[in-house]
N, C-alpha and C positions, 0 to 999 in steps of 0.2 A: 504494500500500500504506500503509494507515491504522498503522505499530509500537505509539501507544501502545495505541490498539485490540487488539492481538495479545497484548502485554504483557498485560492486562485479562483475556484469555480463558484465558489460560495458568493467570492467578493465580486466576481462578474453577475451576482444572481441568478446561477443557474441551482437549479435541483441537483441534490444527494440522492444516491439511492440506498434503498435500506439495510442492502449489505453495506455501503461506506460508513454510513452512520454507527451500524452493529462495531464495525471494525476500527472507528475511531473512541468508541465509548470504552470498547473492550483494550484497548491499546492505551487512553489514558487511565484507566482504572489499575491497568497492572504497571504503569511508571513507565511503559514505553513508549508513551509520547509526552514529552516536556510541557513544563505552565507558556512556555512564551509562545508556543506554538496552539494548545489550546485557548490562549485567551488571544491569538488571533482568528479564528474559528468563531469564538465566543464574538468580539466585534463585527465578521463578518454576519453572523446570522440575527447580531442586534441592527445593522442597519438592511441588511437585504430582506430580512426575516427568512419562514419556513413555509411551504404549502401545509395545508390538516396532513395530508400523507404523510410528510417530513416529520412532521409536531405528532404524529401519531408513533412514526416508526422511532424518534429519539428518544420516548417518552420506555415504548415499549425495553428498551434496548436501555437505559435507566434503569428502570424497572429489574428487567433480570441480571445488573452486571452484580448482582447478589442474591439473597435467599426469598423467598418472595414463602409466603403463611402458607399450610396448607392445612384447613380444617374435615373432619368426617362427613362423610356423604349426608349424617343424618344429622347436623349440627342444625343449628337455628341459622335465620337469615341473619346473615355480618353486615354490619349498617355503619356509617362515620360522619363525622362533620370536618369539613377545612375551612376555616375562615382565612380570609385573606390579612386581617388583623386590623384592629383600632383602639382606640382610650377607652378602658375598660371593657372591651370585649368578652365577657367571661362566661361566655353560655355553654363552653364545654363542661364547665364543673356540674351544672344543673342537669343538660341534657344526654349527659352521656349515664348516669345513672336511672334518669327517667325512662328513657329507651328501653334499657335493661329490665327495667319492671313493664315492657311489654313482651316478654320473653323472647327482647332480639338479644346478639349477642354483639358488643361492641368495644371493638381491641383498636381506642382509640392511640396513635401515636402520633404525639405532639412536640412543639417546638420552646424554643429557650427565647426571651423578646428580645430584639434589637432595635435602638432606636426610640422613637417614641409610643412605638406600638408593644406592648404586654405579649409574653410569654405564658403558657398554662402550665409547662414546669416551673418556671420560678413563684410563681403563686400557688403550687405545691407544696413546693419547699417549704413554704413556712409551717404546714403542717406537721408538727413534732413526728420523727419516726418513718414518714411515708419516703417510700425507695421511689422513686421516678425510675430507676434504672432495672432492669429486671434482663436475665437471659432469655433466649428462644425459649429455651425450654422449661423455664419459670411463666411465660407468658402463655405458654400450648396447657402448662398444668393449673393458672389463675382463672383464666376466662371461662372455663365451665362452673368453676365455684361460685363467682362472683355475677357473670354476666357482662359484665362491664370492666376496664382495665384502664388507666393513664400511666403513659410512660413516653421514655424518650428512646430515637430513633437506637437498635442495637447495631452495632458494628457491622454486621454481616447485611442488613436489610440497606439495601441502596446504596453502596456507599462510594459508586459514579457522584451521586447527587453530593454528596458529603463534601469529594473535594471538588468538583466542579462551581458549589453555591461558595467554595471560601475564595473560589477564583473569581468569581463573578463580582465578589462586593466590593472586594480592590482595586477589580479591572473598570467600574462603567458600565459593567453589560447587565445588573439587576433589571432593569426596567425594556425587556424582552420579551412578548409574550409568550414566543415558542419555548424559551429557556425559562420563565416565569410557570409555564403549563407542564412541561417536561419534569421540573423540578415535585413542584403541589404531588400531580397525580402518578409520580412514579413513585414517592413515598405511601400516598394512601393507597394504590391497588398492589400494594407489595402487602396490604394487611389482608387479602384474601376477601376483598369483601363484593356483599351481594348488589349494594346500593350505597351513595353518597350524595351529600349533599352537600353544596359549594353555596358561603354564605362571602361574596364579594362585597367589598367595601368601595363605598368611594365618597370625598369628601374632605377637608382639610385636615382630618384624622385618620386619614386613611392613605394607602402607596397608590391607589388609584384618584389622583386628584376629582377625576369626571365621569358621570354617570356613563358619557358614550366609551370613555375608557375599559372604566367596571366590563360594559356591556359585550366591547372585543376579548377580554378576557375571559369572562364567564361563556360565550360562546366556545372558542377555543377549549376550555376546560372539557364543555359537556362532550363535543366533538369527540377529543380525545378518548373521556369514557366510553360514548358509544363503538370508537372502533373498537377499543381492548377489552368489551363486554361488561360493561359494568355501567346498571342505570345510573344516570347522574343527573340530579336537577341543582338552578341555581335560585339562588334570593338575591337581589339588587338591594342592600341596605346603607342608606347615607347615613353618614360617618361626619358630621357639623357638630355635632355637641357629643359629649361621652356618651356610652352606653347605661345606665343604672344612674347609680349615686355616688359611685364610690371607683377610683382608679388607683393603683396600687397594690404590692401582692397578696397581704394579710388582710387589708381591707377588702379586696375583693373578693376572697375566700368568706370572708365572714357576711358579705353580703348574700353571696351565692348559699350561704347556711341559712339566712330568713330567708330565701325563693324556696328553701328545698324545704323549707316548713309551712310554706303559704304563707309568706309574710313580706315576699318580694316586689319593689317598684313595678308600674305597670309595663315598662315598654322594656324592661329585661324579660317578666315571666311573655309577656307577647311573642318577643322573639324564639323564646327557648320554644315555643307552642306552633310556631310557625315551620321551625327548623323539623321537629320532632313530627309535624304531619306529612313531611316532605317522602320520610323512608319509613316511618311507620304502619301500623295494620291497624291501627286503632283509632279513632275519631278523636279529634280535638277535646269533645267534650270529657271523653274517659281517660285521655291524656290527663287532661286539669283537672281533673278528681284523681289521679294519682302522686300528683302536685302537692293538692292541698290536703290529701288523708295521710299525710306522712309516710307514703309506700318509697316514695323516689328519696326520702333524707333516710328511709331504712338501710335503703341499696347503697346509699354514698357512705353510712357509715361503716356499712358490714367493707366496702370497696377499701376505703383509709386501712381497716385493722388487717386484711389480708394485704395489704404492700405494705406491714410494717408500720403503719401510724397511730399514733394516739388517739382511739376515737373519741374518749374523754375527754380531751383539750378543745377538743374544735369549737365547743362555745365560748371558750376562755381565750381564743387567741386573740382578742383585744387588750388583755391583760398579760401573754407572752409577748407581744410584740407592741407595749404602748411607746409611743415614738415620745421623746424628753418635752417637746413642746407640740402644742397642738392649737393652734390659730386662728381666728373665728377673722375671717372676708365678709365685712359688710356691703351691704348697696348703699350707696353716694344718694340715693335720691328714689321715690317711689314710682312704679309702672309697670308697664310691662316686659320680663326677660324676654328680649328677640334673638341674644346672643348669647350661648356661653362657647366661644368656641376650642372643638376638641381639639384643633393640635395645640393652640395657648396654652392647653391644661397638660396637654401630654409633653410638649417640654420644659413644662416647670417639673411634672411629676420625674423626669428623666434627672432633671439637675439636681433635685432632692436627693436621688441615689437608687429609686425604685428600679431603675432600667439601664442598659448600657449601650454605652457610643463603640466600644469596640466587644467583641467576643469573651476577654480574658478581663473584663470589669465585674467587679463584684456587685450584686445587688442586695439593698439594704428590704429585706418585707415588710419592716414597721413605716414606712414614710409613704406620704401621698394624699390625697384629698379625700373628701366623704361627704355625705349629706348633701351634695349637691342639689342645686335647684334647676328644674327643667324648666326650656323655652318654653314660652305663653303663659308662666302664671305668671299670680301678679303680685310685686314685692314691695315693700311698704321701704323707707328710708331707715338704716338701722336693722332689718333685718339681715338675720346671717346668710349668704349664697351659699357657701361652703365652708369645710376645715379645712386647713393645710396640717398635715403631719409633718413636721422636721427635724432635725438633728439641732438645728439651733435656731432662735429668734431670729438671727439676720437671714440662714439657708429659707424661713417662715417669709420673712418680707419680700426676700426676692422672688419667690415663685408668686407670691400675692402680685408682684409687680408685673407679670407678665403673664399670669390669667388676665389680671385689668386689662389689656391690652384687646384681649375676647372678648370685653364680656358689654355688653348694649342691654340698654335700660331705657323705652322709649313710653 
């Protein structure tokens, strides 16, 4: 296989075919083709793009340049969610146990956040005890017990994708859709599963700045699934103001603890209800009666103690993780909220400590905002919009200073 030859066709925009593709994926996965020559490849196919053929056969070819799940003939239907990510997106902690108490079975694997957008392992982590990391064959022995599984991606599952995405975030070439689609759905159809649902964002809190953006990608995605057989539907959800009330790890976790007791914000349990009728067999209405009878906070917490967590702590982690100052953001003046917007809030929440600008940053779970107030109601002068959680008073004023900068009062 002649690469820079390949390199050359791509950059003329011509079509790969699916042997090249196999043969470049399998070549840089085992170290015989170099970064500098991949992330020419990588530019080429960010400006020329992929035909669905291309984006289908890179994706497949991803997919297997490692172990891909393989469950019993007579298992439950395998269901998942991939959100494309936003400020406080946390609907996998709710809907992946919910699901499970539809007797699907779901071996959700999930990602670490980067950026201003939240991770579902790091918002794990703060639960005392709970392993994110599990082997194959911890995962093959969990998911019949439990139903439901969160963890992060193991070594063997994908792991084209693994050093391709570190190459990608160095290089400029993130913002790809065929490398954007390849990447998502070579990770989730490596979990064996029956159906998916793809919750794109898009919005000033979101990597899809625009609906018609979201809307290239979410196609792209479905495509993909239907080549490589696996039903896929998408939700188009804007991403302008946070999702719930609360962004940040511990805080979100403890939010997603009152949805899971029927005590959740409306437009968090909405979404989780939306997501969950997408791949589910059961009516919206029997969904949300296993919501609110405590069937889905049973499932999350039998889930915590078999990966090792403390299921006793999980109402106290406002008290594991209270952050030394906690900051009460008044409104200036009385009206109507038309503004809070979510990226203002996701990179205060980033500067706090909750999130990382590079891979190898540590994240803090006790820092972040809460109690948030949603656009259209109506806020009197003096009342609170939200808390800042901080490490200190001044780390407190400065993210106050640049949520203000979002936040419209008319």
């Amino acid at each position: 296989m002649q690469i820079p030859s390949l390199i050359e066709s791509k950059r003329d925009g011509h079509a790969l075919t699916d042997e090249q593709i196999r043969a470049v994926i399998q070549a840089y996965t085992a170290g015989d083709m170099p970064d500098y020559q991949m992330s020419a490849l990588a530019m080429a196919i960010f400006f020329k793009g992929m035909s669905g053929e291309e984006t289908a056969a890179l994706t497949e070819a991803m997919l297997r340049s490692g172990t891909v799940l393989h469950w019993p003939a007579d298992a439950p239907m395998r269901v998942d969610k991939h959100s494309t990510g936003g400020i406080g997106d946390k609907t996998s902690l709710v809907l992946a146990p919910l699901l499970a108490c539809d007797g699907l079975w779901v071996p959700m694997i999930s990602g670490r956040g980067l950026g201003i957008t939240g991770g579902t392992l790091d918002k794990l982590d703060s639960i005392p005890g709970f392993r994110t990391q599990l082997s194959e064959s911890e995962i093959y022995k969990t998911l019949p017990i439990t139903g439901c599984l969160m963890v992060g991606q193991t070594a063997n599952l994908c792991p084209a994708d693994k050093k391709l995405y570190a190459l990608r975030d160095v290089t400029g070439t993130i913002q790809s859709i065929p490398l954007l689609t390849s990447s998502i759905m070579g990770k989730k159809l490596a979990e064996g599963l029956n159906r998916l649902i793809l919750d794109v964002k898009y919005g000033s809190g979101a990597f899809m700045q625009t609906r018609e953006q979201a809307h290239e990608l979410a196609e792209s995605l479905v495509n993909v699934g239907r080549a490589l057989g696996v039903r896929s539907s998408v939700r188009l959800s804007p991403m302008d103001e946070p999702t719930g009330e609360s962004a940040g790890n511990a805080l979100e976790v403890i939010e997603c603890i009152r949805c899971l007791q029927g005590k959740g914000p409306a437009d968090l349990e909405n979404l989780v209800l939306d997501l969950a009728c997408a791949v589910s067999i059961s009516s919206r209405e029997e969904l949300k009666r296993m919501l609110m009878d405590g069937r889905a906070w049973a499932k999350f917490q039998h889930m915590v103690t078999v990966q090792g967590g403390k299921a006793d702590r999980l109402e106290r982690l406002h008290a594991i993780h209270a952050a030394p100052v906690i900051h009460e953001m008044k409104a200036d003046r009385s009206g109507t909220l038309t503004r809070l917007d979510a990226g203002a809030v996701g990179r205060a929440v980033l500067a706090l400590g909750a999130g990382r600008s590079k891979a190898s940053d540590p994240v803090d779970p006790a820092v972040g905002v809460d109690r948030l107030r949603k656009v259209g109601q109506e806020i009197k002068a003096g009342e609170v919009l939200l808390r800042i959680h901080a490490r200190s008073q001044a780390a407190a004023e400065a993210a106050q200073s640049q949520i203000a900068a979002g936040v419209k009062i008319e």
